[in-house]
Every structure is written in structure tokens, then in C-alpha cells.
Legacy VTK file of the C-alpha trace (Angstrom):
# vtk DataFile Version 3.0
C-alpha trace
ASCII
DATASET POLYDATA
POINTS 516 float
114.746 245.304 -25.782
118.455 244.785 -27.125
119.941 241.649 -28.148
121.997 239.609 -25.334
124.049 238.621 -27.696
125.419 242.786 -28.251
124.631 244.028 -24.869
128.330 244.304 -23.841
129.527 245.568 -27.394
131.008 248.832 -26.938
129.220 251.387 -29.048
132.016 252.814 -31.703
133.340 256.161 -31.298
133.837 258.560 -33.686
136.750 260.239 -34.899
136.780 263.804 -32.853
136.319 266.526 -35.604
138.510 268.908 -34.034
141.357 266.254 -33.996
141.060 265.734 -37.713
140.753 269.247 -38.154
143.753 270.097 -36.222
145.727 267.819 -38.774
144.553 269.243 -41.699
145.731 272.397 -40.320
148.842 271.079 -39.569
149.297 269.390 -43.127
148.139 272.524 -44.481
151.125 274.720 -43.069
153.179 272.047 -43.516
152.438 272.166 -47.278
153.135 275.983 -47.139
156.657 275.110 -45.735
157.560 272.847 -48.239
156.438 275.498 -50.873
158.885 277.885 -49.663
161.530 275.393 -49.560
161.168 274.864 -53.308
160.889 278.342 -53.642
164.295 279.560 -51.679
166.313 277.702 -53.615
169.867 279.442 -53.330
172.190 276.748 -54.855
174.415 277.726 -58.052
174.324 273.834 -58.841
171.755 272.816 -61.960
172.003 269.415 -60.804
170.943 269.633 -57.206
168.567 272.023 -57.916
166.561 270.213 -59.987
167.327 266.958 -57.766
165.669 269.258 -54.763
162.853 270.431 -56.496
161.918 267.190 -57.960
161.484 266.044 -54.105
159.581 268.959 -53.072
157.287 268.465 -56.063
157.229 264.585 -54.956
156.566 266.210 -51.136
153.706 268.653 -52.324
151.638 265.436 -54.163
151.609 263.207 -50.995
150.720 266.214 -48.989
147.856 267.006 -51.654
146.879 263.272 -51.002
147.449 263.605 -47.209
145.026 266.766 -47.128
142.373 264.294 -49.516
142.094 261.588 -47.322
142.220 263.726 -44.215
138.795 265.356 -45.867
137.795 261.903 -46.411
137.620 260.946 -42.895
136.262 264.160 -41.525
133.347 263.230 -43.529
133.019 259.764 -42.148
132.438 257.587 -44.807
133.850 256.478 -48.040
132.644 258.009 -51.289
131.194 255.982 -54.017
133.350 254.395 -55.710
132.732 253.198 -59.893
131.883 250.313 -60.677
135.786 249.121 -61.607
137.058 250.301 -58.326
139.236 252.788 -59.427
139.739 256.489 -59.101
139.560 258.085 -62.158
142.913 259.000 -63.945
145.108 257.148 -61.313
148.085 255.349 -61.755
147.981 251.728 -62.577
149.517 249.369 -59.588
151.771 246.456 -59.804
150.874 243.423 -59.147
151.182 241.634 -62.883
152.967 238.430 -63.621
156.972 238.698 -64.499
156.332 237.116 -68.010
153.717 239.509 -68.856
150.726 238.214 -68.208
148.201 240.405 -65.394
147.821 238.673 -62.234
143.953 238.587 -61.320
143.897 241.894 -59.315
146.601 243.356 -61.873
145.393 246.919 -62.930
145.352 247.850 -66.594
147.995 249.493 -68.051
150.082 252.137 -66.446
148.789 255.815 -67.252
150.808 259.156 -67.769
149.808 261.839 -65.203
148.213 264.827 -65.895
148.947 268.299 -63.397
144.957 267.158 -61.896
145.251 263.113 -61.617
144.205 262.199 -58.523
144.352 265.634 -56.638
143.156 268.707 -56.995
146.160 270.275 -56.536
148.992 270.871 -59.009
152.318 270.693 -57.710
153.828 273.996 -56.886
150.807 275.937 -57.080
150.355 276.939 -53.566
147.012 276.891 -53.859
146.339 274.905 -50.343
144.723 271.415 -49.992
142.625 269.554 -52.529
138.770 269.931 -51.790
137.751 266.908 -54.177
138.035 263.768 -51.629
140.085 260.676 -52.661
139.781 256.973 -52.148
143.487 256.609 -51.788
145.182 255.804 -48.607
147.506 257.674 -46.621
151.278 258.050 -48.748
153.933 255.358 -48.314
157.499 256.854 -49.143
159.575 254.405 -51.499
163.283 254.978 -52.319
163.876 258.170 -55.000
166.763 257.630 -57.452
167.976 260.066 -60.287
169.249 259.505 -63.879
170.513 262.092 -66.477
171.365 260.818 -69.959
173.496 262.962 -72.301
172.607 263.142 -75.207
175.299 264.494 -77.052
178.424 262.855 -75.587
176.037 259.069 -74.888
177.508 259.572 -71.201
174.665 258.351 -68.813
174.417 258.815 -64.935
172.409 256.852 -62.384
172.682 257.206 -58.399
172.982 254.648 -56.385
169.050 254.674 -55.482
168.647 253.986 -59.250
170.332 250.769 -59.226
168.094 249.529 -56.231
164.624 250.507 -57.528
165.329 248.998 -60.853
166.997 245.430 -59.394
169.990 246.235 -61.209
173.691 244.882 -59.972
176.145 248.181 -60.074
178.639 246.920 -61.902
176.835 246.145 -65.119
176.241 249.846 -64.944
173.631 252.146 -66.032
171.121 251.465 -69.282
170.507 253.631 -72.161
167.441 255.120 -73.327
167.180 252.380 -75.996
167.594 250.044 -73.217
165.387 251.263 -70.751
162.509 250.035 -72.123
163.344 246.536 -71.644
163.141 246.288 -67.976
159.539 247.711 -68.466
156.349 245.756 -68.131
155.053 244.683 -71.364
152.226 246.304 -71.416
153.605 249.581 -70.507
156.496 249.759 -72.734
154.741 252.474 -75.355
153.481 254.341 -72.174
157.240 254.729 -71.182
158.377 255.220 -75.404
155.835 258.017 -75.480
156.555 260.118 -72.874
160.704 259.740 -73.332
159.675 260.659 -77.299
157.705 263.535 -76.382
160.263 264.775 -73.546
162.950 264.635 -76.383
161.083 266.222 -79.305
158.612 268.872 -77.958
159.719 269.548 -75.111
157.624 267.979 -72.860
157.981 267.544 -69.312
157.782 263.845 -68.303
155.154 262.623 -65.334
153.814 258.957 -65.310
153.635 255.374 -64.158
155.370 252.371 -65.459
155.514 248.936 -64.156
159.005 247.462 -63.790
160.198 243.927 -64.375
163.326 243.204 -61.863
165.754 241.051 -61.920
165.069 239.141 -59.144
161.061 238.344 -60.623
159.645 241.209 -58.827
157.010 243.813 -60.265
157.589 247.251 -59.084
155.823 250.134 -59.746
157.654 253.487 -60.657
156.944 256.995 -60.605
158.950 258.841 -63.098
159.230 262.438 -63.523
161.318 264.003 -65.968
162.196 267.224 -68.236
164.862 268.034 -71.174
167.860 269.891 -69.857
168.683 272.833 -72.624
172.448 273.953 -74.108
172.989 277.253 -74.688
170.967 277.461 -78.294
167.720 275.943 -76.659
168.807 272.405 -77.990
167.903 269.391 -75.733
170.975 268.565 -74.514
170.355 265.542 -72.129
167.250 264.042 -70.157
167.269 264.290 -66.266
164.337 262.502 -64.508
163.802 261.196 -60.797
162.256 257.786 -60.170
160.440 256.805 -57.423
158.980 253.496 -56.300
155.752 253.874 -54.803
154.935 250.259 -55.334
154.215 250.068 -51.382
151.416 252.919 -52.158
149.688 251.713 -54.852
149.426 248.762 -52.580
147.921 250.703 -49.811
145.457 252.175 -52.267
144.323 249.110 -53.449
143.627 248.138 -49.682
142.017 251.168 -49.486
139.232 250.661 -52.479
138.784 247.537 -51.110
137.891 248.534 -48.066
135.635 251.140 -49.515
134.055 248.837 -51.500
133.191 246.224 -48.294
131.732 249.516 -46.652
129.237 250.622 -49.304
128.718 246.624 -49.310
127.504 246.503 -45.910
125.334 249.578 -46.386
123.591 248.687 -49.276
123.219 245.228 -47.458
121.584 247.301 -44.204
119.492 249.480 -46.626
117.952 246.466 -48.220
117.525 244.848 -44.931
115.989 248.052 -43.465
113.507 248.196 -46.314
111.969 244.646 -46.199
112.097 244.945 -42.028
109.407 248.076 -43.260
107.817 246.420 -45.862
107.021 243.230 -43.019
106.800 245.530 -40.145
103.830 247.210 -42.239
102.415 244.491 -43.170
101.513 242.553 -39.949
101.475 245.726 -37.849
98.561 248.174 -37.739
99.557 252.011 -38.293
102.474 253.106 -36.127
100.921 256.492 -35.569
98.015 257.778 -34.840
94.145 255.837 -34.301
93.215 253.007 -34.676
89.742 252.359 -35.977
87.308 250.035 -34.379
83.692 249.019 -35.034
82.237 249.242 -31.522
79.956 252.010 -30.287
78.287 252.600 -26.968
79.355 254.248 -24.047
81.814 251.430 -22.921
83.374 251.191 -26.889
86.914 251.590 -26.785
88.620 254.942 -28.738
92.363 253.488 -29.675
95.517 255.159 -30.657
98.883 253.929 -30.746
102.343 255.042 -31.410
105.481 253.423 -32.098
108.394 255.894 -31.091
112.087 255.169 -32.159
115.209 255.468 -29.975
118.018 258.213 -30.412
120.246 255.254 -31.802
118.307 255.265 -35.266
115.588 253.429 -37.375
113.827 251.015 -35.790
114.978 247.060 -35.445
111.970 245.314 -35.731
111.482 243.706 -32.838
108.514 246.848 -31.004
105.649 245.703 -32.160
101.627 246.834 -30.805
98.417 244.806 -32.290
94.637 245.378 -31.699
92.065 242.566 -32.927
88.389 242.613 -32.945
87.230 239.162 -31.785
84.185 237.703 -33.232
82.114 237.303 -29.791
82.961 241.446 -29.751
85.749 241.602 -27.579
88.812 243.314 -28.306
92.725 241.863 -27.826
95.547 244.693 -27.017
98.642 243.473 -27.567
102.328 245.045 -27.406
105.586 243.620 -27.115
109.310 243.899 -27.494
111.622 241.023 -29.034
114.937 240.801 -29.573
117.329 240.804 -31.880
116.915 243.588 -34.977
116.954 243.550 -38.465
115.076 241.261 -40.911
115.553 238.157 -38.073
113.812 240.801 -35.202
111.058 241.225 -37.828
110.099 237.628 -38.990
109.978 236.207 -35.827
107.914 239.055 -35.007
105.320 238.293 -37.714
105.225 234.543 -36.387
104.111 235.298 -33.177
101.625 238.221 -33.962
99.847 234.699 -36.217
100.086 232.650 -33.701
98.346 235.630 -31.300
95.832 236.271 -33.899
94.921 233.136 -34.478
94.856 231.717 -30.578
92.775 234.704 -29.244
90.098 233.917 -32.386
90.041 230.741 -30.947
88.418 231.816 -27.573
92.381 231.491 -25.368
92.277 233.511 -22.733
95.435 236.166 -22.386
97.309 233.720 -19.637
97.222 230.401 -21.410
97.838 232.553 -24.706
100.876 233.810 -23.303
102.074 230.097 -22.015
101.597 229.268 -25.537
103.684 231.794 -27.021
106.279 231.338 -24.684
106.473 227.485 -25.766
106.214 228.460 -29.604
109.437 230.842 -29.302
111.301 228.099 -27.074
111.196 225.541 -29.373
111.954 227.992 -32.660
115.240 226.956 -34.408
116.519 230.702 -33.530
116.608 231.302 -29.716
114.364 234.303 -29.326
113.108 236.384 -25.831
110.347 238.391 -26.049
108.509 240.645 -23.529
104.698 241.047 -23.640
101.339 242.105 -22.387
97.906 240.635 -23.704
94.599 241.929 -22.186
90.960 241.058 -23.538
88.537 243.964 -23.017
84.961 242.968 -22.769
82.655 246.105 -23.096
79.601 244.087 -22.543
80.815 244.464 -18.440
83.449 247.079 -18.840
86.093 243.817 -17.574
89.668 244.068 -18.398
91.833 240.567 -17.966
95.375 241.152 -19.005
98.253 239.169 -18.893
102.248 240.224 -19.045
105.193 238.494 -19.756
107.828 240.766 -18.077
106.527 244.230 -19.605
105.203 247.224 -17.527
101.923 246.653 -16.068
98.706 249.077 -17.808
98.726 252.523 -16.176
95.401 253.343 -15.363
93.601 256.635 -15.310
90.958 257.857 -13.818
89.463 261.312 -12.002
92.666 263.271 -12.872
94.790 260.646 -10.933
96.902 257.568 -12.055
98.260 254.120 -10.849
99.873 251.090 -12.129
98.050 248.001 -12.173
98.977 245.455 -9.753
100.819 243.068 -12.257
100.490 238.986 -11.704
103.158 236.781 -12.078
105.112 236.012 -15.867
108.522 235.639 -17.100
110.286 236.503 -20.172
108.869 234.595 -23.300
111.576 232.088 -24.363
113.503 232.056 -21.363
112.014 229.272 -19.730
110.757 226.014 -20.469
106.877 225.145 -19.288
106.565 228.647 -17.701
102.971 229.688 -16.424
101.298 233.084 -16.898
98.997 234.246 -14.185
96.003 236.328 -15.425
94.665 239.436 -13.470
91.054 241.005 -13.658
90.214 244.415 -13.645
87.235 246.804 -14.365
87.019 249.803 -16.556
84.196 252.060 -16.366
83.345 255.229 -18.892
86.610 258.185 -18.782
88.684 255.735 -18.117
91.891 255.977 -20.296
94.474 252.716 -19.919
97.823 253.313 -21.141
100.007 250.073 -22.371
103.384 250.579 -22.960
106.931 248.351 -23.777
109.963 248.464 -21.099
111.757 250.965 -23.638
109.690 253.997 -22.973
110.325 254.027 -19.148
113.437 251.634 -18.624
116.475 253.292 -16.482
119.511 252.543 -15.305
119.281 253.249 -11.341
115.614 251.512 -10.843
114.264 254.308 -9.096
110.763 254.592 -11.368
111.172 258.892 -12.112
110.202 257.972 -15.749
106.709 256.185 -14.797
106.155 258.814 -12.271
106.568 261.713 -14.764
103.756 259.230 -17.043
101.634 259.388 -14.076
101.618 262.895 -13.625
100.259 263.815 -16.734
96.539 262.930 -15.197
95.750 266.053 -13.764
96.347 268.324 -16.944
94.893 265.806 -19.712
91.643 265.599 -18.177
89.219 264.365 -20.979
91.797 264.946 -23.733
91.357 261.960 -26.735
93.710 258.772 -26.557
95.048 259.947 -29.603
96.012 262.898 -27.553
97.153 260.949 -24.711
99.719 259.546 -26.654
100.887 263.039 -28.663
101.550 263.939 -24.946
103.922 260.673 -23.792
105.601 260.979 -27.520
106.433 264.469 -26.456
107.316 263.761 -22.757
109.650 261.529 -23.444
111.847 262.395 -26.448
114.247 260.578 -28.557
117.359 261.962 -26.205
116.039 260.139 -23.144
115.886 256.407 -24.320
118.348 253.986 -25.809
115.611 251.433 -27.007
112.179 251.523 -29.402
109.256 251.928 -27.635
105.322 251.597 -28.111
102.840 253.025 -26.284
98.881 252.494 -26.646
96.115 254.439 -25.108
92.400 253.263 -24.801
89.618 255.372 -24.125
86.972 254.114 -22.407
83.818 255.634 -24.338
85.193 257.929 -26.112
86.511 261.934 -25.166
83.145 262.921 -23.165
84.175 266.948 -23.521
LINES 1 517
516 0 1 2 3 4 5 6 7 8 9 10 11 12 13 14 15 16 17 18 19 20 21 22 23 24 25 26 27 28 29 30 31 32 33 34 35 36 37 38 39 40 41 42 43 44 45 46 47 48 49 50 51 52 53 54 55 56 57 58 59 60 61 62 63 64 65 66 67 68 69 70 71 72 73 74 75 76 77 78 79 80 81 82 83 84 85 86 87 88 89 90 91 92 93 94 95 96 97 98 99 100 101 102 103 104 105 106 107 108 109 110 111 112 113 114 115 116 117 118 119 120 121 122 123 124 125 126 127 128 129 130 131 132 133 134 135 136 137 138 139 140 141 142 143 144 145 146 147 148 149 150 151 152 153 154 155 156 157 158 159 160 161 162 163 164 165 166 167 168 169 170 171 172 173 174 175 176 177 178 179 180 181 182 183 184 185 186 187 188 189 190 191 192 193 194 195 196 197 198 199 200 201 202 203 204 205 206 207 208 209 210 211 212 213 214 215 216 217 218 219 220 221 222 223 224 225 226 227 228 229 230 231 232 233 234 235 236 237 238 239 240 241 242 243 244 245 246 247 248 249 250 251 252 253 254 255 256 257 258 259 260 261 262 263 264 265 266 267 268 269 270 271 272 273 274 275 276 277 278 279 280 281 282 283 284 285 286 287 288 289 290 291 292 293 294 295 296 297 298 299 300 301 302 303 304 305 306 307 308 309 310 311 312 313 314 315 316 317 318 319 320 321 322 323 324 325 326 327 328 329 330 331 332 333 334 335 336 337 338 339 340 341 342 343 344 345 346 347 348 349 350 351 352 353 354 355 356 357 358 359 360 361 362 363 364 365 366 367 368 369 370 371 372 373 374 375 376 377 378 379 380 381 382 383 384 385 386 387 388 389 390 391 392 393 394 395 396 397 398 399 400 401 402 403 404 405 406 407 408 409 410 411 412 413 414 415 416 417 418 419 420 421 422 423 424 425 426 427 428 429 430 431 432 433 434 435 436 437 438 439 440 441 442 443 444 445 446 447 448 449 450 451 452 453 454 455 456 457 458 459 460 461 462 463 464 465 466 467 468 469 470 471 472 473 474 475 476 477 478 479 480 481 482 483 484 485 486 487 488 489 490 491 492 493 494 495 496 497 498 499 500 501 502 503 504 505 506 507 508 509 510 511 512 513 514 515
């Protein structure tokens, strides 16, 4: 049965495929506009053009990162991260101390870009959106400033944007390469030397991350993309880049590893938990499926078979449980029962009071004071527990059934190619009250006979009116002598996963056997 304590949880919805899909569409095209923006590109000034195309390339990255973490969440759940947390060849994030030393959750060093870091798609390509997913989170613009330094006249220009990124009052003016590095995190000052050396000498196009030391204390973190601008005799004349500060992204990726990283937590915690609830489940709990195997013989022996059949929600909880015990005067106990809770909690308490059956019913209690007993023995556990249940003792000496329930379904009883429920006496919920009493009922089985035990999950519905038992009853007249193993293929097969929102186990006993 579910736990109280999550009964009015809503269940969590998930994202609607076609909405996400619609997006990526829409990012898609959106990508394709942007593409032929860069492309149409009509104006006679150098300058701007380069200043335009710089932000379409910028445009084109955060839509490849867009389309990544759109496929992301169409698949549903995070992808496995490495064991550092971080997405290979991705740009370092600030975070680090103003006099150079890494705060705790500092990254390393800041990292030149290649044309794949982080996406699958190169800038400019038109190729469409990335396939490979990303851990990154969705792109947070920062301000965009420009900078060309001349190198043959030592004029240099910033824009205004420049000033703002970098912390730097406007009328001390603009820095020189030589004095550029200076404002740069320690650790990322060669970085920054490198690719301005490289730019100047060979040519290189400049793309990469450095971490920048303002003013004001502040760490900022700065995209910078660059390339040498040419005089007529293929000289490098000057340097133009474009800096960006996406120090408000790298934060928002950071959030979004650690998010990750509390995800694949929680379901490596749940896969653990899921194993040992098997592990105890199969220890204390005969076979789930199939027959179970007793020592009696003669025409009033019992033939046994049990199933334990999940919900539609997932793996079992824990708290279903069936037993069958073999009592030294040569009786046998039947036993099912639902408790609740789930998980590892569901499960021990479950093996507690499958001991303390065991061991009262060796002990000669009869099924009602056995079930007063358990109900006082889960009301006085440190963990509030509830628990439905049915105990009967079958004595095939004189074919006499005496059963017990603690709000479960009464035994079904077949016989002739017809059905009924037993008349069920009086028992409440295990746990739920203090000094509760358990009447006990009598009965009498004779040879053909098949009684069918069940928990509340198999038949329990929302409006009361009883259609599920009914459709259990009427499977009498076409099972005729069929085996209890059978008899239970049958209700496993009537009543699918689709139809119930709760475990379930059902047990069938066969009075002396299938007589074909």
C-alpha cells in the first residue's frame, strides 16, 4: 500500500517531447538566420564588418550550446559527468582570489578554444545543431567590447564596453599589449602571452579564456576572440579582437555540473538501495514466481504457487511480501501482506515481522492472537509502520482452514466452476491502533478446492464498486482443474501492469493437487 506520508505528493510530470522538440526547431532556424546574417554582409566598412561578424560568430556558439542542452533535456537526464566535474576542453570559470590564489571551487587555469570545445559545431559552418549533448546550462549574454591595437603607428582603440568589462576608469585610457597582461589572472597570464604571440607571428586567429583581475577586486571571466588585420604587403598591421564577459555563464555552468552531479548522486544512492531491498527481499521471502514446494502428500496436501506482480510505477518497494511455513505438528501457515513505506526502510521492517510470524506460528499461536501480536510489535517500533495482512493455518488432517486478516481482501474461494469471497471477521490495520483484537474465522476445504489470497493492490479502485474482484471471480468457470501455478499465470495476466498503481501478491492453493 503507499506511504501516508507521499499519498498527496503530486507525481512529477515530464517535459512534453513535442514542446522541446518544437524549440529545437525553432533554435535550429534561428541558427540558419543568423548564418545568413553573417553571410549578407553588404558594408564597405572593415571595421564594422568584422565588429558584426565577431557577434554572429559569438551568436552561432550560444545557439550551438542552446541546441546541446535542448538535446540534453529531451533525453531526460544528465549525462555522466568525469570524475572532476568538468566538460572536457571547456573554459576555465572565475571564481579565484584577487591576489592570486584559487578560491576552493576556482577552476584550473583558463584554456584556449579549439573550433570543437564544447560543441560540436564550429562557428560559421552551417552545419545545424550539435548532436554530442553538453552539461552546460542555457547561455547568459555579458557585455561585448572591441579593441584594435596598431601596430605600426602604437595608436590603440577601445569602445566604451571595453572599459566596463575590464574595471577600467575612461580617462586613464586604453592599455597596450605589453600592458594587457597585467590586469590578467596570474595564472593565466602565458595563456593570454601565447595566443597574442601567436596572433602576431603566424598568423593565428585568437579564441580563448582568461580570467581578469578588476579594479574594484572582482574576478571576471573573458572571452576573447581575435585575428591580425593585414596592410597591403600581407604584413600584420594591427590586432582587432572582441571581448566578452561571460563570467555570468560560466557561473550558470558550474550550477549546472553541480546539479548533474546531485542527480547521478541520488541515482546511484536509489540503485544501491534497490539492490540490498533485493538482496533482503530474497532472502526472507520465498520465490516471487512460480511454486512453492511442500512436503505433504495425500489427497488433502496443499499444491502452492505464488506470484509477486509489480505496479506500472516501477521496481518494487519492499513492502509486498507472501510467506508459506511448514509447522512441525504438519500444518501449514499462508501468509501475505502489504507494508508501507518503500525502499530499504519498507524492506527491514518487513523482514522483522516475517521473524516474528515465523517464529509465533512455530510456537503453536493461532492466526488471531498472532495477528494481535504483530500489530503490538509494529506499534511500539521506533519507526511508525502500518501494515495490512492475512494469516490462515491449514490443517489437512480435517481439510480446516482458520484465517485471520488485518484489513486485506478476504480468500476467494473456488469450487465446482463457481467462486465467492469468504465472509471476512473483524481486524484493523496493523500499527494503527493500540491493543486492537483480531477475530479468527473457520472454514473447510475439501479436495478441488483452489483458495486464492491476495494483497489490496491487485484489486484496489478508486470508485469502490468491486469490477476488479468480480472479473477474479469469473475466471472459475474456464480454469476448471487447471494447477495453482496456473491459477496464478491467469490473474498475472488478467490484471496487467497498466491497471494498478501499487505491488501486488497473489497466492493460490490447491487442495490435492490438479485431479485432470
Amino acid at each position: 500500500m503507499p506511504s501516508p506520508l507521499f499519498a498527496d505528493h503530486p507525481v512529477p510530470q515530464p517535459v512534453e517531447r513535442e514542446t522541446v522538440d518544437a524549440l529545437i526547431a525553432r533554435t535550429r532556424a534561428l541558427r540558419g538566420d543568423v548564418e545568413a546574417v553573417r553571410q549578407d554582409n553588404g558594408t564597405d566598412d572593415e571595421t564594422l564588418r568584422r565588429w558584426q561578424r565577431a557577434l554572429c560568430d559569438l551568436a552561432v556558439r550560444q545557439l550551438d550550446h542552446l541546441g546541446a542542452h535542448l538535446d540534453q533535456l529531451r533525453a531526460g537526464r544528465p549525462e555522466i559527468l568525469p570524475a572532476d566535474g568538468r566538460v572536457e576542453n571547456c573554459p576555465a570559470e572565475d571564481g579565484a582570489a584577487p591576489d592570486g590564489r584559487p578560491s576552493p571551487d576556482a577552476p584550473p587555469r583558463g584554456q584556449r578554444h579549439t573550433p570543437t570545445a564544447c560543441a560540436t559545431g564550429t562557428a560559421g559552418t552551417g552545419t545545424g545543431l550539435p548532436q554530442e549533448r553538453s552539461a552546460r546550462a542555457a547561455p547568459v549574454l555579458g557585455r561585448v567590447g572591441s579593441a584594435e591595437w596598431n601596430l605600426l603607428t602604437d595608436e590603440v582603440n577601445w569602445s566604451e564596453e571595453m572599459y566596463g568589462i575590464i574595471g577600467r576608469a575612461r580617462e586613464r585610457g586604453p592599455m597596450t599589449l605589453d600592458e594587457l597582461p597585467s590586469l590578467v589572472f596570474a595564472d593565466d597570464q602565458s595563456l593570454l602571452t601565447g595566443m597574442v604571440t601567436d596572433c602576431l607571428i603566424d598568423g593565428k586567429p585568437i579564441d580563448g579564456e582568461v580570467r581578469v583581475v578588476r579594479a574594484d577586486g572582482q574576478v571576471r571571466t573573458v572571452h576573447m576572440m581575435g585575428e591580425p588585420v593585414l596592410d597591403a604587403d600581407g604584413c600584420t598591421a594591427s590586432l582587432w579582437a572582441v571581448l566578452r564577459d561571460v563570467s555570468a555563464l560560466r557561473r550558470s555552468e558550474r550550477a549546472v555540473r553541480e546539479s548533474g552531479r546531485s542527480v547521478q548522486r541520488a541515482q546511484h544512492i536509489a540503485q544501491t538501495e534497490h539492490r540490498l531491498v533485493t538482496a533482503l527481499q530474497e532472502a526472507v521471502v520465498p520465490s516471487r514466481r512460480g511454486a512453492l514446494r511442500l512436503s505433504q502428500s495425500g489427497p488433502a496436501a496443499l499444491e502452492l504457487s505464488a506470484r509477486h506482480l509489480p505496479s506500472a510505477a516501477g521496481p518494487p518497494g519492499g513492502g509486498d511480501w507472501y510467506d508459506v511455513l511448514e509447522l512441525p505438528c504438519g500444518d501449514t501457515l499462508l501468509t501475505l501482506g502489504d507494508l508501507t513505506g518503500s525502499g530499504l526502510a519498507a524492506a527491514s521492517s518487513l523482514a522483522m515481522l516475517l521473524g516474528a510470524v515465523r517464529g509465533m506460528a512455530v510456537a503453536g499461536i493461532e492466526p488471531g492472537a498472532l495477528l494481535g501480536h504483530l500489530n503490538q510489535l509494529l506499534d511500539t517500533t521506533e519507526q511508525p509502520v502500518l501494515g495490512s495482512a492475512l494469516c490462515a493455518r491449514y490443517r489437512p488432517a480435517t481439510g480446516a482452514l482458520s484465517w485471520a486478516q488485518a484489513a486485506c481482501p478476504a480468500p476467494l474461494l473456488f469450487r465446482d466452476g463457481t467462486g465467492h469471497a469468504l465472509t471476512p471477521p473483524d481486524g484493523v490495520l496493523l500499527g494503527a491502533t493500540s491493543g486492537a483484537g483480531y477475530e479468527q474465522a473457520e472454514a473447510r476445504l475439501e479436495p478441488g478446492d483452489v483458495l486464492v489470497l491476495h494483497t489490496d493492490g491487485l484489486t484496489r479502485e478508486g470508485d469502490g464498486t468491486g469490477t476488479r474482484r468480480d472479473r477474479l471471480l469469473a475466471l472459475a468457470p474456464r480454469m476448471g482443474t487447471s494447477t495453482a501455478q496456473e491459477w496464478v499465470r491467469a490473474i498475472g495476466e488478467e490484471f496487467g501492469m497498466a491497471e494498478r498503481s501499487d505491488d501486488a501478491c497473489v497466492m493460490a492453493a490447491r487442495i490435492g493437487g490438479a485431479a485432470r
